[in-house]
C-alpha positions as CSV (number, residue, x, y, z in Angstrom):
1,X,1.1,-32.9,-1.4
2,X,4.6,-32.8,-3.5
3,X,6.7,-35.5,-3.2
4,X,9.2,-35.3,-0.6
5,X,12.2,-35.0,-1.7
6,X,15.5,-37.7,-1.0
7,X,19.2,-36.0,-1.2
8,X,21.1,-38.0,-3.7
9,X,24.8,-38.3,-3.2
10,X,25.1,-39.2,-7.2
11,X,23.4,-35.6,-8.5
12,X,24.6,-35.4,-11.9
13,X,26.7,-32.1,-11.6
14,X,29.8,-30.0,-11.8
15,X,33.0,-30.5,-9.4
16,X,31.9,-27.7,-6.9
17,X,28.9,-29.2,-6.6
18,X,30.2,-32.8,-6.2
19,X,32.8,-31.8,-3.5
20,X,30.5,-29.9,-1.5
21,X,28.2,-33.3,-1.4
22,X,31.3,-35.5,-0.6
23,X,32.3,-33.0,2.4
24,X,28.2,-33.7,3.7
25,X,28.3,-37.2,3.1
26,X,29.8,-37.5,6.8
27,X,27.2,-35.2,8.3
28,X,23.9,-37.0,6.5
29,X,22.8,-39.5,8.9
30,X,22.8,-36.7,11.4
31,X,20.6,-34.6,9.7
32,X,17.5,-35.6,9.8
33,X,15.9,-34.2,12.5
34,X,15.3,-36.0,16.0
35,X,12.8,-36.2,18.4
36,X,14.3,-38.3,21.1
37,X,17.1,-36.0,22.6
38,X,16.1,-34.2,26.5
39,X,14.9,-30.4,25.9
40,X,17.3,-27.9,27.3
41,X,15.7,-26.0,29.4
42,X,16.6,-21.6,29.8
43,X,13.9,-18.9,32.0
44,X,15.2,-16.5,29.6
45,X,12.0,-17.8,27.2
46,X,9.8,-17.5,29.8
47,X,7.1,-14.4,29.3
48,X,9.6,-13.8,26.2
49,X,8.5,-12.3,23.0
50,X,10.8,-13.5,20.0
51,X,11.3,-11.2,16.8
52,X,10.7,-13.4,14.1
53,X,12.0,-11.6,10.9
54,X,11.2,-12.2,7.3
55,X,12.7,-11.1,4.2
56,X,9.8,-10.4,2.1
57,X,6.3,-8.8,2.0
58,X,3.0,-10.6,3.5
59,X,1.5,-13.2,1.5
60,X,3.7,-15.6,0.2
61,X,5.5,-18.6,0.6
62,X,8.3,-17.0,2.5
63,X,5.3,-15.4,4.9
64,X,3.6,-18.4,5.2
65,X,6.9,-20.1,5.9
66,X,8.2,-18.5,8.7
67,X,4.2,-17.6,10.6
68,X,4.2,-21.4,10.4
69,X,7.1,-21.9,11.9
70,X,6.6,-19.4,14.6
71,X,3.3,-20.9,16.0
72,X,5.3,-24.4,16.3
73,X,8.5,-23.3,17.5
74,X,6.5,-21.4,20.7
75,X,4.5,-25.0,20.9
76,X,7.9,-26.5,21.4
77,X,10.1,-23.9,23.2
78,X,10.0,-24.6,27.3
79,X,8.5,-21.3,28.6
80,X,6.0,-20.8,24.9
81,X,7.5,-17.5,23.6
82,X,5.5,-15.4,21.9
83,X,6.9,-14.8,18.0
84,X,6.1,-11.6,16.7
85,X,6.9,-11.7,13.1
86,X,8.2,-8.5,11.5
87,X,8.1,-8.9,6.9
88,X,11.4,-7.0,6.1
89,X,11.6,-7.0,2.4
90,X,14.6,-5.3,0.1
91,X,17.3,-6.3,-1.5
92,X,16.4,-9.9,-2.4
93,X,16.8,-11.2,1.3
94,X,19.7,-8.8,1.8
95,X,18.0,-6.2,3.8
96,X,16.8,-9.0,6.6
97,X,20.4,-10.7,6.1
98,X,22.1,-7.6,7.6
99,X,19.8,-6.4,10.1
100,X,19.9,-10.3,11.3
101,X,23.7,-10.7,12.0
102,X,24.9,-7.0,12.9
103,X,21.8,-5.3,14.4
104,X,19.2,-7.3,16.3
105,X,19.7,-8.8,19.5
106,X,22.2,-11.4,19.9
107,X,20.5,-13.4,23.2
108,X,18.0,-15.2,21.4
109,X,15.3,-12.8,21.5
110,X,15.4,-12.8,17.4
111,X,15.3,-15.2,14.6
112,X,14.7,-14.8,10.9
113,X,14.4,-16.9,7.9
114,X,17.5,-16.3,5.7
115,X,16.9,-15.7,2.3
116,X,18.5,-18.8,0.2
117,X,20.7,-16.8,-1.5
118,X,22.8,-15.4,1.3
119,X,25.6,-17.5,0.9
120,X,26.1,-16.3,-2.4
121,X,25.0,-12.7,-2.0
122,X,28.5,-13.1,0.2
123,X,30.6,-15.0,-1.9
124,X,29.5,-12.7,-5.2
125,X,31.0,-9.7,-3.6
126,X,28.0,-8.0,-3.1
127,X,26.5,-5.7,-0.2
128,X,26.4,-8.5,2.7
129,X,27.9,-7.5,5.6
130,X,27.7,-10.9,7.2
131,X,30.1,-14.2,7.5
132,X,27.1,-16.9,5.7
133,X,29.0,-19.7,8.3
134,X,28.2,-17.4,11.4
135,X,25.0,-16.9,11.7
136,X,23.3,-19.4,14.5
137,X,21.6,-22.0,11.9
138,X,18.5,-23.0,13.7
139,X,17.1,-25.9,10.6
140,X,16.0,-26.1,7.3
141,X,12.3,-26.7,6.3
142,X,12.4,-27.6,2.7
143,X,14.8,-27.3,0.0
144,X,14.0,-25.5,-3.3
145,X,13.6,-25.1,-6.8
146,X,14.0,-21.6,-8.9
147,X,11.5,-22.9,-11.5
148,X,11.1,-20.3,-14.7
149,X,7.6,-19.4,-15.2
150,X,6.1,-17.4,-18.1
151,X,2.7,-15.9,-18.0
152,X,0.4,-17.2,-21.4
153,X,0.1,-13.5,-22.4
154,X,3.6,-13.0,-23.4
155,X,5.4,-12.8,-26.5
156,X,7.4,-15.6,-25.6
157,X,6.3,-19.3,-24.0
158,X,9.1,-21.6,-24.8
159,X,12.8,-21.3,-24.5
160,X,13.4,-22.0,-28.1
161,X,11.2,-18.7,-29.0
162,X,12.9,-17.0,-26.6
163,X,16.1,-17.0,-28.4
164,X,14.3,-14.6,-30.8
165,X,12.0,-12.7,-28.4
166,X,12.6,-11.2,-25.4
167,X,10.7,-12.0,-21.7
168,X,10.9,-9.4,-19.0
169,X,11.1,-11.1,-15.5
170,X,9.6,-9.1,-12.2
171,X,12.5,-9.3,-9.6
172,X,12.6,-8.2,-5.7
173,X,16.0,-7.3,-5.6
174,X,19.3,-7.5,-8.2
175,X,20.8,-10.1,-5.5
176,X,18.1,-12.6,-5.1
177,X,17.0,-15.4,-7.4
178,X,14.4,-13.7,-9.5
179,X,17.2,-11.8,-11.0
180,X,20.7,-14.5,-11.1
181,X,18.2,-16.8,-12.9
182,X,17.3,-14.9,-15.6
183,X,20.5,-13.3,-16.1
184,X,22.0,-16.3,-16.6
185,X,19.6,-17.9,-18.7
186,X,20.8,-14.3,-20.5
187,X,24.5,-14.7,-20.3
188,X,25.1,-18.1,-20.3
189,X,22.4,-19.9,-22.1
190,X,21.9,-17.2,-24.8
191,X,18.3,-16.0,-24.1
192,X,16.5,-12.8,-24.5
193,X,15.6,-12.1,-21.0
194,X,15.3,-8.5,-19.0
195,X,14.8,-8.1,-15.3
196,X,12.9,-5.2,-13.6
197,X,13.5,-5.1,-9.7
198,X,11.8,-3.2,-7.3
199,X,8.4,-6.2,-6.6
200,X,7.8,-7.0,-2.8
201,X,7.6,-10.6,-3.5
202,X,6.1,-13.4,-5.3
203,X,2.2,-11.9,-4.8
204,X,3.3,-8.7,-6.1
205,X,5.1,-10.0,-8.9
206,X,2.2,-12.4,-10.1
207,X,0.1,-9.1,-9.9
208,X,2.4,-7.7,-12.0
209,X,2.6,-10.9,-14.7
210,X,-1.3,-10.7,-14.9
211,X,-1.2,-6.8,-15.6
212,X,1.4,-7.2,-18.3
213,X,3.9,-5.1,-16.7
214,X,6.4,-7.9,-16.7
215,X,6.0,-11.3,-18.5
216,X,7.7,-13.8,-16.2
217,X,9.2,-14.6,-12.8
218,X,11.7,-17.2,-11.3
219,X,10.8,-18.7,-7.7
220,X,9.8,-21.3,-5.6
221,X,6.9,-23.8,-6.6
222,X,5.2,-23.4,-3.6
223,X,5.2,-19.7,-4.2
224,X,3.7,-20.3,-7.4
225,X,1.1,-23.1,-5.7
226,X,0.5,-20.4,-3.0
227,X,-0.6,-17.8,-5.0
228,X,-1.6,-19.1,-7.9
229,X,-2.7,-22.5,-7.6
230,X,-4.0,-23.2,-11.2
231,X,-2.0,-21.3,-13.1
232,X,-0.2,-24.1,-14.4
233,X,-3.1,-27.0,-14.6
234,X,-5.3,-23.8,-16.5
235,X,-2.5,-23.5,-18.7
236,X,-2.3,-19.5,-17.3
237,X,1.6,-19.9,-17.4
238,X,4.1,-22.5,-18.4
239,X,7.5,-23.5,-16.9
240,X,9.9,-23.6,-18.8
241,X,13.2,-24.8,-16.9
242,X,14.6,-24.7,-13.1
243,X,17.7,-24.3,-11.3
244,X,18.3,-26.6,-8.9
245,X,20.2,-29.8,-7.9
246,X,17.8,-32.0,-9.6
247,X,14.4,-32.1,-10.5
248,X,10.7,-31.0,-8.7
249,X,8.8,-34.1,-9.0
250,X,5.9,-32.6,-8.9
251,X,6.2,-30.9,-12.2
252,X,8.2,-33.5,-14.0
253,X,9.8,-32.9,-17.6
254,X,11.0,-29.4,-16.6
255,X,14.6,-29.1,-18.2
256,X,17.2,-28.8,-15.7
257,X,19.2,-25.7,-16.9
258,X,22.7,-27.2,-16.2
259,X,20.6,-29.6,-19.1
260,X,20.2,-26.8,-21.6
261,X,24.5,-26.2,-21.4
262,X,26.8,-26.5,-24.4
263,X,29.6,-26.6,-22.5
264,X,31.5,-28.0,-19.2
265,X,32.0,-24.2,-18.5
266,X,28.7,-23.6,-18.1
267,X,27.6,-26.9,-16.8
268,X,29.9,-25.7,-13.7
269,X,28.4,-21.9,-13.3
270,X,25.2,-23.4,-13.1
271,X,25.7,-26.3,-10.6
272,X,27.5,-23.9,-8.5
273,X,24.4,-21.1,-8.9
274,X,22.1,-24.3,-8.2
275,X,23.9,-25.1,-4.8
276,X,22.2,-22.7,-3.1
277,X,19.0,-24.3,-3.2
278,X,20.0,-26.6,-1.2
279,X,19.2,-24.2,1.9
280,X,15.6,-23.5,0.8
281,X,13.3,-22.2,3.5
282,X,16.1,-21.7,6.2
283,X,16.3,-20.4,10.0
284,X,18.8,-18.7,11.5
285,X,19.6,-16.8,14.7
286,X,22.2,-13.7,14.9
287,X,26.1,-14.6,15.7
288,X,26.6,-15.3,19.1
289,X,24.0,-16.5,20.3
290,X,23.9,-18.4,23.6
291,X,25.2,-21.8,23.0
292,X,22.3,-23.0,25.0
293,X,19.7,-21.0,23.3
294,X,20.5,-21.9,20.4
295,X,20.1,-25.6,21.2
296,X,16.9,-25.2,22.2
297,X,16.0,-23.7,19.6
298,X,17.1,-26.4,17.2
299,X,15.5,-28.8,19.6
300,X,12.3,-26.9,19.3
301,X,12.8,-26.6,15.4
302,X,13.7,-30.7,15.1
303,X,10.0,-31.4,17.2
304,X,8.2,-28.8,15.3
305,X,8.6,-30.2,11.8
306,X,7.9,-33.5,13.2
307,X,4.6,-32.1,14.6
308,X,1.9,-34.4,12.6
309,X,-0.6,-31.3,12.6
310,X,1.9,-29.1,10.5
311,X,2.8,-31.3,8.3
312,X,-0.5,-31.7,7.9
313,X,-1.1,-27.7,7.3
314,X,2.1,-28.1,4.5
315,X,0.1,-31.1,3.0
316,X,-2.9,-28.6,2.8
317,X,-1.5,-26.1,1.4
318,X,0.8,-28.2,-1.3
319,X,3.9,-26.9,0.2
320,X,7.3,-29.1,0.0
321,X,8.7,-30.8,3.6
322,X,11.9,-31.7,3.3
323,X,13.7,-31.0,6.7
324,X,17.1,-30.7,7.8
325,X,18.5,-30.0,11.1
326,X,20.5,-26.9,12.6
327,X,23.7,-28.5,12.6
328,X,23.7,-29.8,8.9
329,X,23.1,-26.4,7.6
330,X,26.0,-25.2,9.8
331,X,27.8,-27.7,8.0
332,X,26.9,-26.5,4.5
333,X,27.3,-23.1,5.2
334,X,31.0,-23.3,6.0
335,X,31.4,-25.9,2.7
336,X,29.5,-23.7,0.5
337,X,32.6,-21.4,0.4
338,X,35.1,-23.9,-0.6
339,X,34.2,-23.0,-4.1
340,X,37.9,-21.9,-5.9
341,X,38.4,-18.3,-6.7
342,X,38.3,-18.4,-10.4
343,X,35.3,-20.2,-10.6
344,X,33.9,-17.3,-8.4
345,X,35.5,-14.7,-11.0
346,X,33.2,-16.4,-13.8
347,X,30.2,-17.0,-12.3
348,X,30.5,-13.0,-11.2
349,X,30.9,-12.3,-15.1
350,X,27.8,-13.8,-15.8
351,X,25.9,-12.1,-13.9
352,X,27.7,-9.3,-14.5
């Protein structure tokens, strides 16, 4: 199983990033999820089907994610709702994001897991039509990584040779990770990169990588150990450098990109681009939901990832556990936008 993964107060990163960790400090000891408090109890989950929405295609790590989830949030839930999960891929998460907070049902009859990005798919300008710090924040499973992986057949496996040839990256969307990462390893960082959207997910996008259609792809690492388990030990593909707060563990001597900067300029875009992965594999209900119901829901989801037999299907399936509860992420949600307008205004040239 990866290493779990301990939240550092002293992260090595730009002034964004270091406030928004001083404003959590307060909320840490909380976070953790409990298993002591009394369940709130509510007939409306009784006989109760509950849409569970995802914001990607069937068969990886996002899929996986959230049908785990499901099964142990019904375990946990007085009255066992039925979850009925509904893939809704498109616009990197942005699709799902929308539907989520303006269209489905607002009584607790409908979840989803909110694609990390969200927060910044908001703050970027683009087409969210959602306030990130509304939606009902239900808990966190793990946090993430945007690792860079290249497949061995193209014409470029290193950073340093791809400052001379280009690597075309398969994306699901122009807001979602598989595109900001390799746009600003483009803009940034100086390298020859190219996205082309349009792939359902990270299944689809390995599919692609192995029929030479496009060369690499930014995501999870338990996407990547999902899918394509060996790729890495086989020597199939190669990462190359990550985005994130600090580094995966399990694949140590990655370069952080804020690492590969010149520049205190860049050093901040990139730690403010790498604050979202602090929200990982996230779970969220609709604005307005029942205070109540969305209690027990958090309830629910603080019991669920405790559950010794699904930690024991993560540790299975090499996926990351690294929990956080409801009301931390409601926390970060509303700090994430404390970031200052023209720091905004520059990270939306570079991925420009």
């Amino acid at each position: 199983m990866m290493s779990q993964k301990v939240e550092k107060a002293d992260v090595p990163c730009g002034r964004f990033t270091l406030s928004l960790m001083s404003t959590l400090v307060g909320v840490w000891l909380g976070a953790t999820p409990a298993s002591a408090q009394d369940v709130e109890k509510d007939p409306f989950f009784e006989n109760r089907s509950i849409v569970f929405l995802i914001p990607a295609g069937s068969g990886g790590n996002l899929d996986y994610s959230g049908r785990l989830i499901g099964r142990y949030l019904s375990k946990y839930i007085p009255g066992h709702p039925n979850f009925v999960v509904q893939n809704m891929p498109g616009g990197g998460g942005m699709t799902m994001s929308n539907y989520l907070y303006n269209v489905a049902p607002k009584d607790g009859s409908a979840i989803g897991l909110v694609y990390q990005t969200a927060g910044l798919d908001q703050m970027l300008g683009s087409q969210a039509k959602y306030v990130f710090g509304n939606f009902g924040w239900i808990g966190r499973l793990s946090s993430s990584t945007a690792l860079v992986v290249i497949h061995d057949s193209a014409p470029a496996k290193t950073l340093a040779a791809m400052k001379d040839k280009e690597v075309i990256f398969g994306s699901i969307g122009k807001t979602s990770q598989s595109t900001y990462v390799p746009t600003l390893l483009r803009t940034v960082l100086g390298y020859k990169t190219r996205v082309i959207y349009g792939y359902k997910g990270a299944a689809d996008t390995f599919l692609a990588m192995e029929r030479g259609e496009v060369h690499a792809r930014t995501g999870s690492l338990d996407s990547l150990m999902a899918t394509k388990p060996l790729w890495l030990k086989d020597g199939q593909a190669h990462a190359v450098a990550e985005l994130s707060l600090e580094s995966e563990p399990s694949v140590p001597g990655i370069p952080l990109m804020r690492d590969l900067a010149t520049t205190a300029e860049q050093r901040e875009i990139l730690d403010f681009m790498a604050s979202y992965t602090a929200f990982g594999v996230a779970f969220a209900a609709p604005p307005g939901i029942p205070a109540n119901r969305l209690k027990i829901l958090r309830q629910a989801f603080d019991r669920a990832v405790n559950d010794p037999e699904l930690k024991a299907e993560l540790e299975k399936g090499q996926f990351a556990y690294d929990p956080k509860s409801g009301d931390y992420l409601q926390d970060l949600a509303v700090s994430f936008s404390a970031a200052k307008p023209d720091l905004i205004d520059r990270v939306k040239a570079a991925l420009d």
